[in-house]
C-alpha positions in Angstrom: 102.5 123.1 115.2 100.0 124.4 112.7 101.2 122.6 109.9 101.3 119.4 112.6 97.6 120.4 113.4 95.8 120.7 109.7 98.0 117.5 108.7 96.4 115.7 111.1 92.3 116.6 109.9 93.7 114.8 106.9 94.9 111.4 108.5 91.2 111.4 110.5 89.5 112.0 107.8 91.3 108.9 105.8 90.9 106.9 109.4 87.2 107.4 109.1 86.1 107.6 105.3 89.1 106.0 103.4 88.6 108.7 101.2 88.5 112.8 101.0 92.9 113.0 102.6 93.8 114.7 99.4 90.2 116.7 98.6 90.7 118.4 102.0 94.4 118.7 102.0 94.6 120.9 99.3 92.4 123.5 100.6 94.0 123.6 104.2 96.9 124.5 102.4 96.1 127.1 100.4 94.2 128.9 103.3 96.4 127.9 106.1 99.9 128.4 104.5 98.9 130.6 101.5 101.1 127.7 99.3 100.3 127.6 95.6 98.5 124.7 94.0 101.5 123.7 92.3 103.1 123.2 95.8 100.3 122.3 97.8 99.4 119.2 95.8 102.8 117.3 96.1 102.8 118.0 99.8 99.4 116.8 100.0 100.4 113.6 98.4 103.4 113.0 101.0 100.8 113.2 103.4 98.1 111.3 102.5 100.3 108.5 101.0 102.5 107.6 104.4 98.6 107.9 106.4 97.1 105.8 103.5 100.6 103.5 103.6 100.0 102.9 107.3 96.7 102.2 107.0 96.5 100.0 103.9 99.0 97.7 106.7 96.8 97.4 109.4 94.4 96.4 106.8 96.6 93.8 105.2 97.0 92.5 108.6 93.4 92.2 108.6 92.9 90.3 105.7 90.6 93.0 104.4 92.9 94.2 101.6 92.1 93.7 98.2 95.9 94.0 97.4 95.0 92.4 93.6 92.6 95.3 92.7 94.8 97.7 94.6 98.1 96.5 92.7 96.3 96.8 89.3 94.3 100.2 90.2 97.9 101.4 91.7 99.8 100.7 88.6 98.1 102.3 86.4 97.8 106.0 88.5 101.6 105.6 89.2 102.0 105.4 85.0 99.3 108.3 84.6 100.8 110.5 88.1 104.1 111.8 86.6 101.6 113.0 83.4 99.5 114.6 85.7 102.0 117.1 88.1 104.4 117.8 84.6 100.6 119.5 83.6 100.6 121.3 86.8 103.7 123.0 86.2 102.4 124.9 83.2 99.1 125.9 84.4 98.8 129.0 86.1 97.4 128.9 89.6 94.1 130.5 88.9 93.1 128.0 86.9 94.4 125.0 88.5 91.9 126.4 91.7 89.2 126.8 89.6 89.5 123.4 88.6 90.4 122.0 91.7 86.7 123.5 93.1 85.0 121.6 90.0 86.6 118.8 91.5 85.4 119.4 95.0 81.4 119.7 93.6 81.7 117.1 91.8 83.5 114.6 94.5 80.8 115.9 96.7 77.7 115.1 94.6 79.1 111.7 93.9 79.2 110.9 98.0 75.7 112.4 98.4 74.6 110.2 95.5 76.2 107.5 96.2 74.4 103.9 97.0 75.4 101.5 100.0 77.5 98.7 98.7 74.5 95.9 100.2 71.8 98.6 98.2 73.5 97.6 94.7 72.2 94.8 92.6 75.3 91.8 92.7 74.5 91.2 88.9 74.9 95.1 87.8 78.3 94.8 89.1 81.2 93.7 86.5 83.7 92.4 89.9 82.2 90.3 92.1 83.4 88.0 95.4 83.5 84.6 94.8 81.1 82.6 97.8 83.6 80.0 97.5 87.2 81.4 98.4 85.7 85.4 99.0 88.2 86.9 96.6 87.3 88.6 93.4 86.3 87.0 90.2 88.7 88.5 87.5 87.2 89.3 84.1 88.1 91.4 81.1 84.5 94.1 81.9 85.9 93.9 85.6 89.6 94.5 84.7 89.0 97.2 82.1 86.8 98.8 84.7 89.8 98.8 87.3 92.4 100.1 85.3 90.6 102.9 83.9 89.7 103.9 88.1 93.5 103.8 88.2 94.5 106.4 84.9 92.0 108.3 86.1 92.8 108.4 89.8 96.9 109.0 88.7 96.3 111.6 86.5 93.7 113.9 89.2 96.3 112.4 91.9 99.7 114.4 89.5 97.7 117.3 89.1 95.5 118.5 91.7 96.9 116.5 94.6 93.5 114.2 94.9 91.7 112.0 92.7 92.7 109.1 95.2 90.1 108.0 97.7 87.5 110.4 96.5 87.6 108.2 92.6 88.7 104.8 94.5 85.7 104.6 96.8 82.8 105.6 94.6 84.3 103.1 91.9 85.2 100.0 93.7 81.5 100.5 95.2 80.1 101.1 91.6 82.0 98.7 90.0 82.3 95.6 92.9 80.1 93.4 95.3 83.3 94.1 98.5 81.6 95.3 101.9 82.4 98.8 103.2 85.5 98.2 105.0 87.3 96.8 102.3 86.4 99.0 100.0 88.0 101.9 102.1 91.3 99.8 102.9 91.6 98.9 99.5 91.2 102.2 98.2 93.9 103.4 101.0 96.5 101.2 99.6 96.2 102.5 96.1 96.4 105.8 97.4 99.3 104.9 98.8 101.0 103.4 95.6 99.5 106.4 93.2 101.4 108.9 95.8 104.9 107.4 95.7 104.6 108.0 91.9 103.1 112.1 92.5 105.7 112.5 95.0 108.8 111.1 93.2 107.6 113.2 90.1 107.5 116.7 92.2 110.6 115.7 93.7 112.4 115.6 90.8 111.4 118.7 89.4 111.6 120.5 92.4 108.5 121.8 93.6 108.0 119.7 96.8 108.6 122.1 99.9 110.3 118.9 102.4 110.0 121.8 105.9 106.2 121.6 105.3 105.5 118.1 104.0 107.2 116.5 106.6 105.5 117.6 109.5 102.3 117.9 107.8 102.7 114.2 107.2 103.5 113.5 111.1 100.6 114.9 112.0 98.4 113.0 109.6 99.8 109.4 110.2 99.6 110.3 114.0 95.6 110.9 113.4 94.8 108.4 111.4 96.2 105.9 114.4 93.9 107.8 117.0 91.0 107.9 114.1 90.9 104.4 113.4 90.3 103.6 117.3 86.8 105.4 116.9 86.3 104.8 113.3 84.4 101.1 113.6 82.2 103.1 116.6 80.1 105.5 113.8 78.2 105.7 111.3 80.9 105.5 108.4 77.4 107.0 105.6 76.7 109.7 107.9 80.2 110.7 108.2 80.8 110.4 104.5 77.6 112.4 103.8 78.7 115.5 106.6 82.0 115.6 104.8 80.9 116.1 101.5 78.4 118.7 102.3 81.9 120.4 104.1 83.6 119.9 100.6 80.8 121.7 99.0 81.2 124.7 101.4 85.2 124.7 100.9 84.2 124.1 97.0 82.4 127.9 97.4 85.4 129.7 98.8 88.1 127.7 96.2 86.2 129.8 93.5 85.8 132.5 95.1 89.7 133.0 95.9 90.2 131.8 91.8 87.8 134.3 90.5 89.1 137.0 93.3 85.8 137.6 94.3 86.9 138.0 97.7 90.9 138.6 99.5 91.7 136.0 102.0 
């Protein structure tokens, strides 16, 4: 049942941000189960891709999916995934938490900073919506700015277990014209393609716990069902900006637990 409980903060936080599943899941891991990175990761990624799968459905269904930009983003973390969770094998754990909290401060800063989609000037933007048919004018600037979201995004998604929503969202907002909501379906489906890569690669080479992922995932697709029911009723900025100020506290105690400054 705990497993079942944390699993599902990570499905309401994707319901509600479209972002942050993997960020969060990590830590809750660690300090909830005492799992290594090296495990914690991969069964992070089986949760946050079926939530993200799920979602990224109802979205299609919705006609809000930018399933172009998410099949191009998508294929390149699924090359770059496999890269990233061979890496994780050979670096200790200390490190790989250290990092991780790097990751966190950084992810955090970049939410705090980060600009409303209708606050960003439509010519600074390399992707833009066509007024005509609403889909996305393709370019070279706009598709070398896509794939490289994606290498990055696999290769943070092999390693730590993230680098999904928390790269996604800030760069499809940086980089496009799309509205809020499409932005955070978008991002869930390639969250959900850059996972089946992360978690086929651990799978493989053994170091995907199944009696923890698969209730951890339960609880998260359960969530993000109930979280999407209350997630058009708030303010999706303020929610954004209380979570990252959360990842900056969770940041703090990720070092401290890689430096041993404190036992927990």
């Amino acid at each position: 049942m705990v497993t079942v409980a944390l699993g599902a903060v990570i499905g309401l936080v994707l319901a509600l941000t479209g972002a942050g599943g993997g960020v969060l899941a990590i830590p809750l891991l660690v300090f909830g189960l005492h799992l290594p990175v090296q495990q914690a990761a991969p069964v992070g990624l089986v949760a946050v891709g079926l939530a993200s799968a799920l979602g990224a459905v109802l979205g299609l269904r919705q006609g809000i999916v930018r399933y172009r930009a998410a099949a191009l983003i998508g294929a390149m973390g699924m090359l770059m995934a496999p890269l990233g969770v061979l890496l994780a094998r050979y670096i200790p754990n200390r490190p790989l938490l250290g990092a991780f909290a790097l990751v966190l401060i950084y992810s955090a800063w970049r939410i705090l900073k980060r600009r409303a989609p209708q606050d960003i000037d439509p010519v600074s933007v390399p992707c833009h919506v066509s007024p005509s048919d609403h889909r996305l004018t393709w370019t070279r600037p706009c598709a070398r700015a896509l794939a490289g979201t994606g290498l990055v995004s696999g290769l943070m998604s092999g390693l730590l277990g993230v680098g999904g929503g928390f790269v996604i969202v800030p760069a499809l907002t940086r980089y496009t014209d799309l509205d809020a909501r499409s932005i955070q379906v978008t991002s869930l489906a390639v969250i959900a393609l850059v996972s089946v890569s992360g978690v086929t690669a651990a799978a493989m080479q053994g170091s995907l716990p199944w009696h923890i992922a698969q209730p951890f995932a339960l609880g998260a697709v359960v969530a993000l069902l109930l979280g999407r029911l209350v997630a058009g009723k708030l303010d999706a900025r303020r929610l954004q900006q209380a979570f990252a100020w959360f990842t900056l506290m969770v940041a703090v105690l990720m070092l401290a637990r890689a430096f041993e400054w404190v036992k927990f």
